[in-house]
C-alpha positions in Angstrom: -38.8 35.9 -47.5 -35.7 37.6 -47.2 -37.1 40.8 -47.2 -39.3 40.1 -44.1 -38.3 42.6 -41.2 -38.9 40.5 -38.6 -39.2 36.7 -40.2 -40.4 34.4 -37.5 -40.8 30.6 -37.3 -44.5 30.1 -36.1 -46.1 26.9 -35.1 -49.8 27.2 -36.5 -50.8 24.2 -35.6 -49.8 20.0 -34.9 -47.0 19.5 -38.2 -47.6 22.9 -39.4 -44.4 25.4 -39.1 -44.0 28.2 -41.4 -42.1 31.2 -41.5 -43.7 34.4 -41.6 -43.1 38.1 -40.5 -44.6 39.6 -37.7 -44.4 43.1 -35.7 -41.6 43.8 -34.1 -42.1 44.4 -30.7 -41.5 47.4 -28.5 -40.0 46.8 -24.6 -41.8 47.8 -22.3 -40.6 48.6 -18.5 -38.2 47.0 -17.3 -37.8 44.8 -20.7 -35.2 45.0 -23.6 -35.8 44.3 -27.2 -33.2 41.9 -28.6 -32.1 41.5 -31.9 -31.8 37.6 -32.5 -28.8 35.4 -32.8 -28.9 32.2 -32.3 -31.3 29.9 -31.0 -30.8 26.1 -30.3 -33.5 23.7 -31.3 -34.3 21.8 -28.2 -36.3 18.5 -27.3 -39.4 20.4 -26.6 -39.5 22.0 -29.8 -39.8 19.1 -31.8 -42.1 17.5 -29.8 -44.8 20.1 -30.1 -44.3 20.3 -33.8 -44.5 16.7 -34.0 -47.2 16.4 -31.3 -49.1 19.5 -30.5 -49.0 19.3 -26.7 -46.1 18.2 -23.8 -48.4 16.9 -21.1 -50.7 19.6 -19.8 -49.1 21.9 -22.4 -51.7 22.2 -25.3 -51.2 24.2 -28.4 -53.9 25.4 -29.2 -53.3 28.2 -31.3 -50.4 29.8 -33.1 -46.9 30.0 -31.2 -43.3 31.2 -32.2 -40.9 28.3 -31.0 -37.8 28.5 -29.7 -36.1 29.1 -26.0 -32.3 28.7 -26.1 -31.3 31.8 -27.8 -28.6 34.5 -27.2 -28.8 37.9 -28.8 -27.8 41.6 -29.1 -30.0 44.4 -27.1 -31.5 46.6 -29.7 -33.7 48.9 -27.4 -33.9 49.3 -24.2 -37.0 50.2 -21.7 -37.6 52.4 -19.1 -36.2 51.3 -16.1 -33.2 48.9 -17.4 -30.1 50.2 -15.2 -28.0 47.4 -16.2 -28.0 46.5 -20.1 -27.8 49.1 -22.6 -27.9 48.9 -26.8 -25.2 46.5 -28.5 -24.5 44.4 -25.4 -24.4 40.6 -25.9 -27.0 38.9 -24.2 -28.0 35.4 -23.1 -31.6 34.7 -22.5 -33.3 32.9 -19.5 -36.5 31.8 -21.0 -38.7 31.7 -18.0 -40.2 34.9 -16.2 -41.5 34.2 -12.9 -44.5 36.0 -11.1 -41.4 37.1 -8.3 -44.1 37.4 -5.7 -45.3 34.1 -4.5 -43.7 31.8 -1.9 -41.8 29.6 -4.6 -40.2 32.9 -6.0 -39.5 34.5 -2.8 -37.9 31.1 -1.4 -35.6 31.1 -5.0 -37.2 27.9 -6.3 -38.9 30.5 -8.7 -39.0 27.5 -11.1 -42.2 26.2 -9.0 -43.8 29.6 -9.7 -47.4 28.6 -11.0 -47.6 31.8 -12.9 -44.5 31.2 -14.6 -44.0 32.6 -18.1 -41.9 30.4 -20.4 -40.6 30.5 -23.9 -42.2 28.5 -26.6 -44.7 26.8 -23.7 -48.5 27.3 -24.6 -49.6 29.8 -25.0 -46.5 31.9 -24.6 -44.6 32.6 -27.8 -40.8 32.0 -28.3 -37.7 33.4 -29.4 -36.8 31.9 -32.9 -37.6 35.0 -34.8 -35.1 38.1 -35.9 -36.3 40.5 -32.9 -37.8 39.7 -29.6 -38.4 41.4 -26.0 -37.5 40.1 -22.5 -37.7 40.4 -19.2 -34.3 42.8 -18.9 -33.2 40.6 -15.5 -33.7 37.2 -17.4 -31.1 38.5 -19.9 -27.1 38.1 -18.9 -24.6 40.1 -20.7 -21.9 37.6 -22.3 -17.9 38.6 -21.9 -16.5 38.9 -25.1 -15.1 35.7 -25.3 -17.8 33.6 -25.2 -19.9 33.2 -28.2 -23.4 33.3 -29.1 -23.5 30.2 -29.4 -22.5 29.3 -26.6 -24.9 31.7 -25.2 -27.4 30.0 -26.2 -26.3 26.6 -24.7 -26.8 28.4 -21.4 -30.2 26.8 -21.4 -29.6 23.2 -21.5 -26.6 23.6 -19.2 -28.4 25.4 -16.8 -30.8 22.0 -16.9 -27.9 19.7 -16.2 -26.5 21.9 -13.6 -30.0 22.0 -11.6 -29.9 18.5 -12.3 -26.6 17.3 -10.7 -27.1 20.6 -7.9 -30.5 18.3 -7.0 -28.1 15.0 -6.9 -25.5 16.3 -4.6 -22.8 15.1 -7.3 -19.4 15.9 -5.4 -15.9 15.0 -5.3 -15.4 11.4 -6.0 -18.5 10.3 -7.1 -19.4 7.5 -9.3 -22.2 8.8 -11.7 -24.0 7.5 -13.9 -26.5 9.1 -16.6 -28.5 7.3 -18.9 -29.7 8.5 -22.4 -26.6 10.5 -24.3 -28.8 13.4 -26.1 -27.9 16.8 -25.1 -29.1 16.9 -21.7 -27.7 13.9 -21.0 -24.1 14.7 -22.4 -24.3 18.3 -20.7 -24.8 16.7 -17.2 -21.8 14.5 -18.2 -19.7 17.6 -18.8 -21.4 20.0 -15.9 -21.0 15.9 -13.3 -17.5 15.8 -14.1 -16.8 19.5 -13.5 -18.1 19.0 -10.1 -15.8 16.1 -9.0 -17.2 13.2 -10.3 -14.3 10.6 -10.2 -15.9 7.6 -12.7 -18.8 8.8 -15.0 -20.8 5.8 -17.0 -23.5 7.0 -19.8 -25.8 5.0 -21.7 -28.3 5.2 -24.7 -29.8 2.7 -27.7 -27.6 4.8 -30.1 -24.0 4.3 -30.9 -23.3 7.0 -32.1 -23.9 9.1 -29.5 -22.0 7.0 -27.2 -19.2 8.0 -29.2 -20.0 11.3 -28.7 -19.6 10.8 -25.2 -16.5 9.2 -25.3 -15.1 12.2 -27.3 -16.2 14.2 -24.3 -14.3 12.0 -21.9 -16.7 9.8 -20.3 -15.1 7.1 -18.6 -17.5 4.2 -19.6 -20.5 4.4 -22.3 -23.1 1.4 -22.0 -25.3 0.7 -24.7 -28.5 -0.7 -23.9 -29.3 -3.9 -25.3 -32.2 -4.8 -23.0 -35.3 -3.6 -21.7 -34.7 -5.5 -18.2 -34.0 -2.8 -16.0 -32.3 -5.5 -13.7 -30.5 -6.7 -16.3 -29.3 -3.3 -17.3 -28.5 -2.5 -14.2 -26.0 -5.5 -14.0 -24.2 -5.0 -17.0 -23.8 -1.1 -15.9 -22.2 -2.4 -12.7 -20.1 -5.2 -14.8 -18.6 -2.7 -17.1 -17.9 0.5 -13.7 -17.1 -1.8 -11.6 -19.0 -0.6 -9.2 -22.8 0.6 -8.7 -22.9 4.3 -8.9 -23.8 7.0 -5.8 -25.5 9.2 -8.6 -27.7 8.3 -11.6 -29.2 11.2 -13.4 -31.7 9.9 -15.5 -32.4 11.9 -18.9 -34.4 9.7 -21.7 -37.6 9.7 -19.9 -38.4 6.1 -21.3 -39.7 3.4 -18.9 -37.0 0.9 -18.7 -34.6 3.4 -18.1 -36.1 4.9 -15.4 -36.5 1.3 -13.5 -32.6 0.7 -14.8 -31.5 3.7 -13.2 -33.2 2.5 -9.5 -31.9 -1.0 -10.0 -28.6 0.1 -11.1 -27.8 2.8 -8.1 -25.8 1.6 -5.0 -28.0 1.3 -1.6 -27.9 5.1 -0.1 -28.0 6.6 -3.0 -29.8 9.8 -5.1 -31.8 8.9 -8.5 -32.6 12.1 -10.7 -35.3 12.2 -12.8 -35.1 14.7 -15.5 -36.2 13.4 -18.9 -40.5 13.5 -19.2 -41.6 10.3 -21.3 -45.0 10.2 -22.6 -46.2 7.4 -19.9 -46.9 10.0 -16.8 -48.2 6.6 -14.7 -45.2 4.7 -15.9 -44.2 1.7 -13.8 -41.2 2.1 -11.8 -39.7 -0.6 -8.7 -40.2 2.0 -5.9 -40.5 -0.7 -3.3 -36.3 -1.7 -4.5 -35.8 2.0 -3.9 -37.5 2.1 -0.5 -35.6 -0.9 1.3 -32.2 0.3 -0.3 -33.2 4.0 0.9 -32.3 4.9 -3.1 -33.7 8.7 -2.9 -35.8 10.2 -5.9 -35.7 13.3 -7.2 -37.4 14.9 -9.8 -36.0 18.6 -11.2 -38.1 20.8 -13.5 -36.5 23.2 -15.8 -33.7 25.1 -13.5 -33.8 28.2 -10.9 -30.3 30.6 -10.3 -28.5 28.0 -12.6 -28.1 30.9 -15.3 -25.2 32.8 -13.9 -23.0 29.2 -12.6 -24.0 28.0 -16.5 -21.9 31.4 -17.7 -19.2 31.1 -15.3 -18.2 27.7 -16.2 -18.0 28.5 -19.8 -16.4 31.9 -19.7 -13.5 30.5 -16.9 -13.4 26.8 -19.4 -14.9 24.5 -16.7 -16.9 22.9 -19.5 -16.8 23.5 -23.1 -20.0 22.7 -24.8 -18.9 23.6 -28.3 -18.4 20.1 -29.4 -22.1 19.6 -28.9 -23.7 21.8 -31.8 -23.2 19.5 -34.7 -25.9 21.2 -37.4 -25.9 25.3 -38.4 -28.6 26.3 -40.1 -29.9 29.9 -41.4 -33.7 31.1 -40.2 -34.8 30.9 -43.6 -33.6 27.2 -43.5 -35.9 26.1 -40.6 -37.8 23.6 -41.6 -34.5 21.9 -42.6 -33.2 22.4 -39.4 -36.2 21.0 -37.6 -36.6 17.7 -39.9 -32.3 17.4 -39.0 -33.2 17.9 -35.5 -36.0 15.2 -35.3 -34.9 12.5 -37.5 -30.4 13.0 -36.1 -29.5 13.2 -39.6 -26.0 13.6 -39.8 -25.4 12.3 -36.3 -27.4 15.2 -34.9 -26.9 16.2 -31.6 -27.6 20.2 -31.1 -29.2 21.9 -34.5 -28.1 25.9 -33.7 -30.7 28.3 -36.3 -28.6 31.6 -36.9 -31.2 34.1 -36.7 -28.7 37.3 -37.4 -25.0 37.3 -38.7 -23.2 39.4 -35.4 -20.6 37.6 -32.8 
């Protein structure tokens, strides 16, 4: 397997990933070809392996996984002005259409023709070489890693995320569920001011996580009460908080995080449960004025992602707890789903370079 030029991790079907080489592609205009580095093993990943489908999102044939990735430009196009061979590259995984009112307002993540990553029927990045869009891909300086290159994707989801929330100078925030995207909005919330950050999840040991990370207060929820919740979160800050970023998707949380949020204030809604009709107290929110906001994916959140780790506003590092090798994958995929080892971020090496 070794010997495959261009060894690929390929979804065939629901519970079905192999590894298996396929053509290496060519860029065309405007596109560069990448030689693969590393690519993080998100959320999404595992739940199409597991489940086949994310809502709407069916597969229903073959598909190469993977979306957070980083890389080395091995070819360029016609057309590319502003990459050439061997620079360091960070990949944004979704190419909009540019031309319709979402992409020419910026909110390019609305685009209905939007072409993402690992998203039916669209094939990913967890392969040795790959081509992209050349103005999705953002050179890295030299002192920030690949693998932090490839964390650029979930940041950029927690920086949407607290961008949608307002989260400013003295805030109180609070973020329930402590998986990645939860602990990156911690990091990206307290970079942008946040005076008291609270965080909860079911799982203590990613609440210690997030005290390693400097939260101020971690929760763990012992109740599926969303009132109840929301007094023990108020007990233990002290306060109810301006901002709660919600990231676990689950029901209860979702009706914790409007219960728990002070009068006036912004709920974000960013984890995706199974439940789309899931019960939540919106008539609470209304007569409190709690606003609710949802955030999809992330638009122009690439380049503030890179600045705040190459100037050390947030260092995400601590996050990737698993390394695995491509020929590994399956390993890294059953670590990734089950938290073996206290998983938090499984990070698949798909080339040897820095």
């Amino acid at each position: 397997m070794s010997e495959c030029v261009n060894l690929s991790a390929i979804l065939k079907k629901q519970g079905e990933l192999v590894l298996e080489d396929t053509p290496i592609p060519k860029p065309g205009k405007n596109e560069v070809q990448i030689r693969m580095q590393r690519v993080g093993i998100c959320g999404s990943d595992v739940h199409y392996w597991t489940h086949g489908r994310i809502g709407h999102f069916i597969v229903e044939a073959p598909m190469i996984l993977g979306h957070e990735s980083s890389g080395i430009v091995s070819e360029v196009g016609e057309a590319v002005q502003h990459l050439k061979t061997g620079d360091r590259v960070a990949i944004e995984p979704g190419v909009p259409c540019r031309m319709c009112e979402f992409c020419k307002k910026g909110r390019y993540n609305l685009c209905h023709d939007m072409v993402f990553c690992a998203t039916p029927p669209v094939d990913g990045s967890l392969r040795r070489f790959y081509t992209h869009a050349s103005d999705f891909c953002y050179k890295l300086p030299d002192h920030v890693s690949m693998e932090e290159g490839a964390l650029l994707e979930p940041l950029s989801v927690a920086v949407h995320a607290c961008r949608r929330a307002g989260v400013t100078l003295g805030n109180n925030v609070l973020i329930c569920g402590a998986g990645p995207i939860g602990l990156m909005s911690m990091i990206v919330a307290k970079a942008m001011g946040a005076a008291v950050i609270a965080i909860t999840d079911i799982d203590e040991g990613r609440l210690n996580k997030a005290k390693e990370l400097g939260v101020n207060y971690t929760v763990k929820v012992d109740s599926r009460d969303g009132k109840v919740m929301a007094a023990k979160i108020e007990e233990i800050m002290g306060c109810q908080p301006d901002v709660t970023i919600e990231c676990s998707g689950a029901e209860p949380s979702v009706q914790t995080s409007v219960y728990a949020t002070k009068s006036g204030g912004m709920v974000v809604l960013v984890g995706m449960g199974p439940n789309e009709m899931l019960s939540a107290p919106l008539i609470n929110a209304g007569v409190r004025e709690v606003d609710i906001r949802g955030i999809f994916r992330y638009a122009n959140c690439y380049p503030i992602a890179l600045s705040m780790i190459a100037s050390g506003q947030v260092n995400v590092k601590p996050l990737i707890t698993h390394h695995f090798d491509l020929e590994k994958t399956m390993d890294a995929f059953e670590t990734a789903k089950t938290g073996a080892g206290g998983a938090i971020k499984v990070m698949i090496h798909c080339g040897d370079d820095n």
